[in-house]
N, C-alpha and C positions, 0 to 999 in steps of 0.2 A: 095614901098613895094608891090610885088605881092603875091597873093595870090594861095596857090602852093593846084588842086583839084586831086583827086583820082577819079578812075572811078571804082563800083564795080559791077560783076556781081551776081544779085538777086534772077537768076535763076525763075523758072515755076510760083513762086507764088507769085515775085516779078514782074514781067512780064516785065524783059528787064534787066538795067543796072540803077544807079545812080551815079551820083558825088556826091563826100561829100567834103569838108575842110579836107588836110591834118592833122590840130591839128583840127579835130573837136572834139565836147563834146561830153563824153560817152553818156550822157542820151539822146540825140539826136540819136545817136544810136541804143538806146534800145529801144526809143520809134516807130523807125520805123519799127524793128525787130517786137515788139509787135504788132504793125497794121497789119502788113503780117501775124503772127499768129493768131489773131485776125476773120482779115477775109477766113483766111482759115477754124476756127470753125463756122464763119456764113453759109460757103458753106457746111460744113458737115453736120450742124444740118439740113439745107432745104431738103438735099440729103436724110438723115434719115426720116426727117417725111415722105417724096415724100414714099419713099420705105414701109414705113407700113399702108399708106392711101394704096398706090395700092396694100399690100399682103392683107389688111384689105377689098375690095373690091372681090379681087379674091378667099376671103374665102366664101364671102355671095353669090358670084355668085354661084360658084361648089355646094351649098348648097342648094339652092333653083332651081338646075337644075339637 
């Protein structure tokens, strides 16, 4: 009995391609989907903070200059 895999592509925030099991299980699915979702909100919130320390900064500068 062989085991028949898919290959999918996961595109920028997947970073590349995976194989999965033809009958593989949904929730296996979702849960990968959800990691990828996942860490793409980790990456935004860092991005966010980064962004208002630094507008946060270049207010006090302009201010006291």
């Amino acid at each position: 009995m062989s085991e028949e895999k898919i290959t999918i592509e996961t595109g920028d925030a997947g970073k590349g391609t995976s194989t999965l099991d033809k009958d593989a299980n949904t929730e296996e699915l979702e849960e990968r989907a959800l990691s990828v979702f996942s860490s793409e909100r980790n990456e935004d919130m860092t991005a966010l903070i980064l962004s208002l320390i630094t507008t946060f900064i270049v207010l006090i500068f302009t201010k006291w200059t």
